[in-house]
C-alpha positions in Angstrom: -15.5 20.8 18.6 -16.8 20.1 21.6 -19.8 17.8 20.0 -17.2 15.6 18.7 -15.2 15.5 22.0 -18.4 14.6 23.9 -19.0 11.9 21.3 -15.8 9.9 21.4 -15.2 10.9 25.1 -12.0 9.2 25.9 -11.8 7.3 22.5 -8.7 9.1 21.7 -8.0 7.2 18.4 -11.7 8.3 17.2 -10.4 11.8 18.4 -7.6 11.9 16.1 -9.4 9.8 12.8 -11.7 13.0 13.3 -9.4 15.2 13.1 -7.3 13.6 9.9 -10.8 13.3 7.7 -11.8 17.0 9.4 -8.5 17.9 7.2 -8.5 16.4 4.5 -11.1 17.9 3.4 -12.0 21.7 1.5 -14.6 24.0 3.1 -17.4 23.7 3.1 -18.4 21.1 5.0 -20.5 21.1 8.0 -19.7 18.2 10.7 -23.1 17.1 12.9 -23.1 14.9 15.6 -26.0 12.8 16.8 -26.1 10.6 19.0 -25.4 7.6 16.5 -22.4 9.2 14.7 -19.9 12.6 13.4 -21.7 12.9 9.9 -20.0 15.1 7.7 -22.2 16.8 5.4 -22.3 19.3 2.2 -25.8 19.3 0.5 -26.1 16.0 1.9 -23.9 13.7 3.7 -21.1 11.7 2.6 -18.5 10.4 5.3 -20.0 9.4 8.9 -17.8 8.2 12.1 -19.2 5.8 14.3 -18.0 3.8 17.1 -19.2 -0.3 16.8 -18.3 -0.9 20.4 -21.7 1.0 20.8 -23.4 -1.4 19.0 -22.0 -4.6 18.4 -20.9 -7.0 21.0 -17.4 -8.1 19.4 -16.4 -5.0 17.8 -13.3 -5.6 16.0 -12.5 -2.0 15.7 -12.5 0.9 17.8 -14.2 3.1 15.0 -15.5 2.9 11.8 -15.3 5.3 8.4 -18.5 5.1 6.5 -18.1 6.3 3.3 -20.9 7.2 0.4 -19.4 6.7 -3.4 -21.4 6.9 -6.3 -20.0 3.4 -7.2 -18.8 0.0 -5.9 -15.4 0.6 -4.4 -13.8 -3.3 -4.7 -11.3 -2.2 -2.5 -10.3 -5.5 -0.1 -10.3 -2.7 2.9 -13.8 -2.4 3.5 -15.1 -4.3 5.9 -18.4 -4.1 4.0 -20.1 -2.3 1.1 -24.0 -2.0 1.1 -26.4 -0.5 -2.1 -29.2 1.2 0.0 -30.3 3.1 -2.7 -29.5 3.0 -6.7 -27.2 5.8 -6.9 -25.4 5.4 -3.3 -22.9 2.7 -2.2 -22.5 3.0 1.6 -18.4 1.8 2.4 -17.3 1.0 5.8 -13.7 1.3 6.6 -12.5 -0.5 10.2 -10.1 1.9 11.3 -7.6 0.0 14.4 -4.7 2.9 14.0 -4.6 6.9 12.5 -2.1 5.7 9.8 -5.2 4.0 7.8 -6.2 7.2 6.9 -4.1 7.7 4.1 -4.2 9.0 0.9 -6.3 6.2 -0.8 -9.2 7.2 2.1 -8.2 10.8 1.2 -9.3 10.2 -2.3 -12.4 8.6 -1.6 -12.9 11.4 0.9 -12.5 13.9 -2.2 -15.1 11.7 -4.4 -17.7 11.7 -1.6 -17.6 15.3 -0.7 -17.9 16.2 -4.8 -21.0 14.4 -4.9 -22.5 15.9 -2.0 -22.4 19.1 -3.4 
């Protein structure tokens, strides 16, 4: 997707963490890119990729997995879990290698993308 390509330029790790969540998951889902992040969307959206590097001064990661559960995760790999709104838990996932994307993120993955339906 050439979106995606432009968005992570020559980020080839955010590349390849695209790809791995791109198939993991069943049609449908739409993937939009802004300028801010790869959102990946049903009815609404539910996973976003986004690079901190953009945005923070001492990113420790080169890209980051936000994920939207219906529910606190209390999984020690988020880097942080937010409540923006009563029903949605916003979880971030430091990603520093492809192998993090295994099949616990797969699972959440799967939960987000049911509720976006």
């Amino acid at each position: 997707m050439r979106g995606v390509e432009e968005f992570f330029g020559s980020d080839g790790l955010g590349l390849a963490v695209f790809e791995r969540v791109r198939s993991l998951l069943e049609e449908p889902v739409e993937v939009r890119v802004s300028k801010s992040q790869v959102a990946f969307r049903r009815r609404r959206g539910f996973a976003y990729l986004w690079v901190p590097g953009r945005y923070l001064r001492a990113a420790a990661a080169e890209v980051v997995l936000s994920i939207a559960l219906g529910r606190h995760d209390p999984s020690p790999r988020f880097k942080e879990v937010s409540h923006p709104t009563s029903r949605h838990w916003m979880h971030h996932l430091e990603v520093h290698s492809l192998d993090e994307i295994d099949d616990e993120v797969a699972g959440w993955l799967v939960e987000a993308a049911d509720r976006a339906t």
